[in-house]
Each structure stands twice: as structure tokens, then as C-alpha cells.
C-alpha positions as CSV (number, residue, x, y, z in Angstrom):
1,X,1.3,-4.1,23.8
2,X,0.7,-4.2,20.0
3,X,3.4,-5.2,17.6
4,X,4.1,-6.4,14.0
5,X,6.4,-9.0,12.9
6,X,9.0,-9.8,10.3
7,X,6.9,-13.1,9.6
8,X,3.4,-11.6,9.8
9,X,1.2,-11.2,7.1
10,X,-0.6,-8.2,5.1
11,X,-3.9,-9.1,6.8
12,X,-2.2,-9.3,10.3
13,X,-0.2,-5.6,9.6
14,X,-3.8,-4.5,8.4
15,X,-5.5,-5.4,11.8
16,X,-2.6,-4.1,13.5
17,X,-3.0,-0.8,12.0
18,X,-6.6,-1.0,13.5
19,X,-5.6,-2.0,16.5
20,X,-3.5,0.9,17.5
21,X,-4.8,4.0,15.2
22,X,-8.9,2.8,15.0
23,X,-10.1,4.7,17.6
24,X,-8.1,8.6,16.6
25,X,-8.7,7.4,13.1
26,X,-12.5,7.3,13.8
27,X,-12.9,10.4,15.9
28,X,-10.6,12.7,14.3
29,X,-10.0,11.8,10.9
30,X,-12.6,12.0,7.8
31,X,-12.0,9.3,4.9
32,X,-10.9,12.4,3.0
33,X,-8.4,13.4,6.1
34,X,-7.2,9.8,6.1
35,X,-6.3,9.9,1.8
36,X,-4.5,13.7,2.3
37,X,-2.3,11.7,4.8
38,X,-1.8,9.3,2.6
39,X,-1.1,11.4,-0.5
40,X,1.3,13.4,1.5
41,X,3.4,10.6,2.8
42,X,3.8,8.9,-0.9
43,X,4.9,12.4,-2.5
44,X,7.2,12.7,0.2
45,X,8.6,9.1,-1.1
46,X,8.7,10.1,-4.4
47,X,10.8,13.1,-2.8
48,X,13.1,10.9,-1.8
49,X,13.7,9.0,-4.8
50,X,13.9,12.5,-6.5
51,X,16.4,13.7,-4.5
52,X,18.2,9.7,-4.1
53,X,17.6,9.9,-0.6
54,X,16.7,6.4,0.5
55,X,16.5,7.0,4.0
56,X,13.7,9.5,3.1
57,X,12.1,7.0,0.4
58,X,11.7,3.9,2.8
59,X,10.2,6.0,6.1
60,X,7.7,7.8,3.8
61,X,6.4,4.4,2.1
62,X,6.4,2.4,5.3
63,X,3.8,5.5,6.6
64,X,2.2,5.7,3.3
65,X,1.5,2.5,3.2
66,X,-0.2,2.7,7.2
67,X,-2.1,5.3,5.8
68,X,-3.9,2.7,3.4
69,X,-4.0,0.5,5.6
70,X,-6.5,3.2,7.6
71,X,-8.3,3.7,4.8
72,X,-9.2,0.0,3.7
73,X,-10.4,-0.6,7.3
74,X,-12.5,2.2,7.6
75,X,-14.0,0.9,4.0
76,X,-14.3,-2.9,5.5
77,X,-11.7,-3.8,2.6
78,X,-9.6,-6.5,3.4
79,X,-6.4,-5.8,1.5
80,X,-4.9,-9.9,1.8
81,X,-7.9,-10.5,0.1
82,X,-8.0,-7.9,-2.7
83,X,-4.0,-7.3,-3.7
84,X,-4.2,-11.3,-4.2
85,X,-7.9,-11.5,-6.4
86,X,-6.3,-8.5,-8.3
87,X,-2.4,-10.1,-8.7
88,X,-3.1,-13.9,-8.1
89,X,0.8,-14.6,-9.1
90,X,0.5,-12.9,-12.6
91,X,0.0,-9.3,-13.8
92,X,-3.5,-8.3,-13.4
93,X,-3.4,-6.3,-17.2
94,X,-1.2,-9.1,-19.5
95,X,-1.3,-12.3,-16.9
96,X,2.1,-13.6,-17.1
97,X,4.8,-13.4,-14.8
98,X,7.1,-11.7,-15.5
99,X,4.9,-9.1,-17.0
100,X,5.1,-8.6,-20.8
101,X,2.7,-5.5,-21.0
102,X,5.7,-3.1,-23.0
103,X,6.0,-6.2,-25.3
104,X,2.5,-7.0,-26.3
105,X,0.5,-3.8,-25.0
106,X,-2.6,-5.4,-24.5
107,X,-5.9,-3.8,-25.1
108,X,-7.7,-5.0,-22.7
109,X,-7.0,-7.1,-19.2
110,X,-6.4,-10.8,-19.6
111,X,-8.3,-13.7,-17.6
112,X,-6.5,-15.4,-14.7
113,X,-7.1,-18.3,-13.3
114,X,-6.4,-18.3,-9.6
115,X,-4.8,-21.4,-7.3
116,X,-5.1,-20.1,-4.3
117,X,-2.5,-22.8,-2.8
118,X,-0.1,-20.8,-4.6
119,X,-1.6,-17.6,-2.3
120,X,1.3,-15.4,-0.4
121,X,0.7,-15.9,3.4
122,X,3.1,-13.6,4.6
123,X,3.8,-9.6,4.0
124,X,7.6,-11.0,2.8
125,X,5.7,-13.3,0.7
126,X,3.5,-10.9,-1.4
127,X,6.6,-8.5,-1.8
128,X,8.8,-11.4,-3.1
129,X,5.6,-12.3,-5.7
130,X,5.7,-8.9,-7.0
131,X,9.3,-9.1,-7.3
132,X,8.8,-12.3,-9.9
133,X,5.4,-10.0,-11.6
134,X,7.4,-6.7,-12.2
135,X,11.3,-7.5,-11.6
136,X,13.4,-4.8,-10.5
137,X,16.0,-5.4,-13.1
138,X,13.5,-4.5,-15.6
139,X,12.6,-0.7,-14.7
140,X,14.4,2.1,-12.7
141,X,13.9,3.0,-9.1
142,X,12.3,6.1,-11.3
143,X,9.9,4.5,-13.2
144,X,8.7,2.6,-10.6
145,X,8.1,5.7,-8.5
146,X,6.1,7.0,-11.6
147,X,4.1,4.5,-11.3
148,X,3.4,5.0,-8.0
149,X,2.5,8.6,-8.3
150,X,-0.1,7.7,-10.9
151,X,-1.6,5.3,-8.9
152,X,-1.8,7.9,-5.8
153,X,-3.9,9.7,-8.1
154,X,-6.4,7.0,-9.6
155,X,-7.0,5.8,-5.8
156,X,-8.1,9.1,-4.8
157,X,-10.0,9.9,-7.8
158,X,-12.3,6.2,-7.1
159,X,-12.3,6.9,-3.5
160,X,-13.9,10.5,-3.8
161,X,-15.9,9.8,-7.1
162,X,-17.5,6.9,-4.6
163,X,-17.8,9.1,-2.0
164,X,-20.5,11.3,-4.0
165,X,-22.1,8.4,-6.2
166,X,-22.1,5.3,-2.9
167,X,-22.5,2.6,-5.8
168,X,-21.0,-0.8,-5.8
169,X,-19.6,-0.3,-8.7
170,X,-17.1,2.4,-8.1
171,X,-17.1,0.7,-4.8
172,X,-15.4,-2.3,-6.7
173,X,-12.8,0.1,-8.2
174,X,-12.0,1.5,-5.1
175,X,-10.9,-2.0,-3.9
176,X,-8.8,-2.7,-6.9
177,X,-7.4,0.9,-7.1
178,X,-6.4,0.1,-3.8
179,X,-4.6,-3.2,-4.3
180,X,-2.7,-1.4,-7.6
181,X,-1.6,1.0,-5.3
182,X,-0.3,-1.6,-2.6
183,X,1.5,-3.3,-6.3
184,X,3.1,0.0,-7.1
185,X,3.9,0.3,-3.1
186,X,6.0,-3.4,-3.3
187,X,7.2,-2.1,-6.9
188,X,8.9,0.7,-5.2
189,X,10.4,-0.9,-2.6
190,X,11.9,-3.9,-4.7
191,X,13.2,-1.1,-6.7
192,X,15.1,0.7,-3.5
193,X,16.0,-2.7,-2.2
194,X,13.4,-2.0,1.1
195,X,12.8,-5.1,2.9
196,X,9.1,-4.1,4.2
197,X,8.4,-6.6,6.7
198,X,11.6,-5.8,8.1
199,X,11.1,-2.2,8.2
200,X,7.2,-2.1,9.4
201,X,8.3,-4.8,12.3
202,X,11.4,-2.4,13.1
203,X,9.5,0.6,13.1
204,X,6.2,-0.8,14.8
205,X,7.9,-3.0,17.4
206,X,5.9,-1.4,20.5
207,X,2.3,0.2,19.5
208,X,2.1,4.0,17.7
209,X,5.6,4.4,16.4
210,X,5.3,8.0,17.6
211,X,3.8,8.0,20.6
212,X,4.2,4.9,21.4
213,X,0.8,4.1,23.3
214,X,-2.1,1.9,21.8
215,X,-4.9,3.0,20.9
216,X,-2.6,5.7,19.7
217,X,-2.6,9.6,21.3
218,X,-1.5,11.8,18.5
219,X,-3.3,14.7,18.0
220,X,-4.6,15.6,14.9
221,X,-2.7,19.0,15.2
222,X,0.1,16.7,15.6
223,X,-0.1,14.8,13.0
224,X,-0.6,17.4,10.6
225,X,2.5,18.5,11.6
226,X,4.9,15.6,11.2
227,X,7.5,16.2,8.9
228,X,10.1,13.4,7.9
């Protein structure tokens, strides 16, 4: 039996996710399969927050965010390792905490120093960091869900852009488009009050959430399907 923890951290939900949904993730789904899946789960969110339906917004993130968690490991990205190189306690575009971009509208992305002592070790951990970059108090459950929508888009504009060029360049903005969308992911859900550690350890407390069985046995017909 697989299972994920309140106390665990994003690199242990990541291998988790490949534990249960590697092997129908590598026979059934392309990369391109996996993002649609992923796409369709966040716009459902941002349904949710549309229609203030927070039951709707936290089940769709919490998938969503599975999703990418599919995607980084079928690109060998470790995401523990990129969300914190990207965010390492400050705002990856101004560098403070709390972020001052509206104030100062930077031109250009500031240089951070990293202490990696000061590195998030568990899933709660990174969510309360992003809570100090981006408070809550400071933009609406709306805004924050804008935010999220654009980064939907920029993810899979790097991931299929690399997919015809296979450079390390856009290779390198797929990994950070990827940890901006995991920001935007934890922006959201300190924004709907969503405790995600909580939610991903109620939700994947034995294998597949569906089907319960690991390696998972959900069809891709199946999948396709789902509707929540």
C-alpha cells in the first residue's frame, strides 16, 4: 500500500505520484495527454472559484496539481528541487518577502542569494513560505486564480515549444515554468484557505484515489471521463 502524509514532503508526494500512476502514465498517456489533464483539472478550479464553490476549487487543485506531478517525473524534474532554486524564501521577480513587485515593478528579475538551511522540508512547509512571499491578505481569491490561469498557459506553451526544439534552454524554462505554476498552485490555495498536505494525505490515504489499487487501473477511457 502507497500513501501520503500530512508531514511529508513535495519530493515524497512527487515519488508518490510515480509510485502509483508511473506505469498507466507511461503506457497510456503522451506528455501532451498528461498537460490536457492537467489544463483541464486547473480550469475546472478556476470554475470553482468562478462560481465560489470551494468544494469544487480544492478537489480540482489537489488533481491538478497530481497532474504536474506526472508530468515533472516523466521529464526527470524534481520539483523540491526546482520550486525552492526558483523561490528560495523571496519572490523569484523583486526578491523580498513579502513581494513588492506592484510597488516597485521591476524590469527585470532580482538576484537571490540562497541558504539552503532556511530550505522548506515539508509540503506544509513550502505552502506556509509562499504564504510569507505572496500573503493572502494582499490579493483576492480572484486574482490569485488569475494568476494561476496564466501560468497554466506559459507551462504549456514551454513544454510544447520544447517538445519541437529538444534544447536545454527551453528545457530550463520548462523547469521554472513548472515551479511558477506550483507558486500560483500554493497561491490559490492560501487564498481558499486549502490546507494541501491535509487534503492530498486525505484524499491519497490508500494508493489511486479512484481505484484505489497501486500501480493504478484507470483506463484511459476512464479518465477522460472523470468529471468533478
Amino acid at each position: 500500500m502507497a500513501s501520503f502524509s500530512k508531514n511529508s514532503s513535495l519530493a515524497e508526494f512527487q515519488e508518490f505520484i510515480n509510485t502509483i500512476y508511473s506505469v498507466p502514465d507511461d503506457r497510456l498517456f503522451s506528455v501532451s495527454d498528461l498537460i490536457s489533464n492537467q489544463e483541464r483539472f486547473t480550469m475546472r478550479a478556476l470554475k470553482g472559484i468562478r462560481k465560489n464553490d470551494m468544494k469544487k476549487v480544492k478537489l480540482n487543485l489537489l488533481i491538478a496539481l497530481s497532474w504536474l506531478m506526472a508530468i515533472a517525473n516523466r521529464f526527470h524534474i524534481s520539483l523540491d528541487d526546482s520550486v525552492w532554486k526558483r523561490f528560495p524564501m523571496f519572490c523569484s521577480y523583486c526578491g523580498s518577502k513579502p513581494c513588492i513587485c506592484k510597488k516597485i515593478k521591476p524590469a527585470k528579475r532580482a538576484k537571490i542569494q540562497r541558504n539552503n538551511d532556511l530550505k522548506p522540508q515539508t509540503l506544509s512547509d513550502f505552502q506556509q513560505m509562499f504564504s510569507e512571499i505572496y500573503p493572502p491578505t494582499a490579493r483576492t481569491l480572484d486574482e490569485a486564480g488569475v494568476h494561476l490561469a496564466e501560468e497554466v498557459g506559459e507551462l504549456s506553451e514551454a513544454v510544447h515549444f520544447f517538445l519541437g526544439e529538444h534544447s536545454k534552454i527551453v528545457f530550463q524554462n520548462v523547469i521554472e515554468e513548472m515551479a511558477d505554476y506550483v507558486s500560483c498552485v500554493f497561491g490559490v490555495a492560501n487564498s481558499a484557505k486549502i490546507n494541501l498536505a491535509k487534503e492530498l494525505a486525505d484524499m491519497y490515504h490508500f494508493n489511486c484515489h479512484v481505484c484505489h489499487k497501486s500501480p493504478c487501473t484507470c483506463s484511459f477511457s476512464f479518465v477522460s471521463r472523470i468529471k468533478s
